[in-house]
C-alpha positions in Angstrom: 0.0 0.0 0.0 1.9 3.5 -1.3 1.0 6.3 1.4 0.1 9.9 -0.7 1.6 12.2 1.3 1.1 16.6 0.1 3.3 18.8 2.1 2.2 22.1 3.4 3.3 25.7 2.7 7.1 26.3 2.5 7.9 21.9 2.9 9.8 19.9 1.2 9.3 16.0 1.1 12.7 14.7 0.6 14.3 10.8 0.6 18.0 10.8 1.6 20.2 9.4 -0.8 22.6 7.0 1.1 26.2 7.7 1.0 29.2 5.7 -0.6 30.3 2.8 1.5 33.8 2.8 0.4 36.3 5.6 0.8 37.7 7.3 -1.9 41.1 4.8 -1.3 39.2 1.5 -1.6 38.6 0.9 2.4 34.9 0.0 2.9 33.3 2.0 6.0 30.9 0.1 8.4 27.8 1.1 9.3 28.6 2.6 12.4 31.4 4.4 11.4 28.9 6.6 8.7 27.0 9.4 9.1 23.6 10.3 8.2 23.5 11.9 4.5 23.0 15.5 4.1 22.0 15.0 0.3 18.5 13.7 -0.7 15.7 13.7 -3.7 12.8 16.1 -3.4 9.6 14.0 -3.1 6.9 16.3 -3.2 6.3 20.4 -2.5 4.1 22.6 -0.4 2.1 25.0 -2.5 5.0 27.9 -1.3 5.7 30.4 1.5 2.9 32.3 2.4 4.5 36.0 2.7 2.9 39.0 5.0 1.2 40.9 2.2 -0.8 36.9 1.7 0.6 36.2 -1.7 2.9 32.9 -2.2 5.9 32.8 -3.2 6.7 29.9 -5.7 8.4 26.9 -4.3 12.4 27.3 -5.8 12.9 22.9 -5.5 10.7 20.9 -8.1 10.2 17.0 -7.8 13.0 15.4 -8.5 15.9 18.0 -7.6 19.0 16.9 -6.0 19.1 18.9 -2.7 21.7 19.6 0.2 20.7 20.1 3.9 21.7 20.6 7.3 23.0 17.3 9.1 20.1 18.0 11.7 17.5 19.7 9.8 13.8 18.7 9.2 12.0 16.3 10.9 12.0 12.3 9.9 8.4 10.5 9.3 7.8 6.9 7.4 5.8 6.5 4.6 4.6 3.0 3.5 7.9 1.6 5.6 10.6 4.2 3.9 12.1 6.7 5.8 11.9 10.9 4.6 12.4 13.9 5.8 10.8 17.2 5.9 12.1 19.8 5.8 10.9 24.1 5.3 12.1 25.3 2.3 15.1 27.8 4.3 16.4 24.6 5.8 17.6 23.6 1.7 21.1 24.9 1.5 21.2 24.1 -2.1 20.3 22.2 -5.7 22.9 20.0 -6.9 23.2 20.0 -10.8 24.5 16.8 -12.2 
């Protein structure tokens, strides 16, 4: 069963994308030697920040971007058994272009 999930405002619905689990020099890193990744895939988008005059401002992530955050930003939820994130639009640090 898929759970549809719309986020509200200024949030982003985002999946992390796991991390390498070998070093750059070949040594493979164990689970609890990693850290939690700061990259992940937008999932879905608010409708945009309401601003003080009541207009919206456009969301600047679309489905499917490649986004940096914070180590510690956003809250985590499940969704039909896989773990996201989400996260208020200021807490995005950045698109990553491939």
């Amino acid at each position: 069963m898929t759970t549809k999930f719309m986020p509200l405002n200024d949030r982003v619905l985002v999946k992390r994308i796991e991390s390498e689990t070998k070093s750059a020099g070949g040594i493979i890193i164990p689970d609890t030697a990693k850290e939690k990744p700061i990259q992940g895939e937008v999932v879905a988008v608010g409708t945009g920040k309401l601003l003080d005059n009541g207009s919206r401002r456009d969301p600047l992530v679309k489905v499917g971007d490649r986004i940096l955050f914070g180590k510690y930003a956003g809250d985590e939820i499940k969704l039909s058994g896989v773990e996201h994130l989400i996260l208020r639009e200021d807490e995005v640090l950045g698109i990553v272009e491939a």
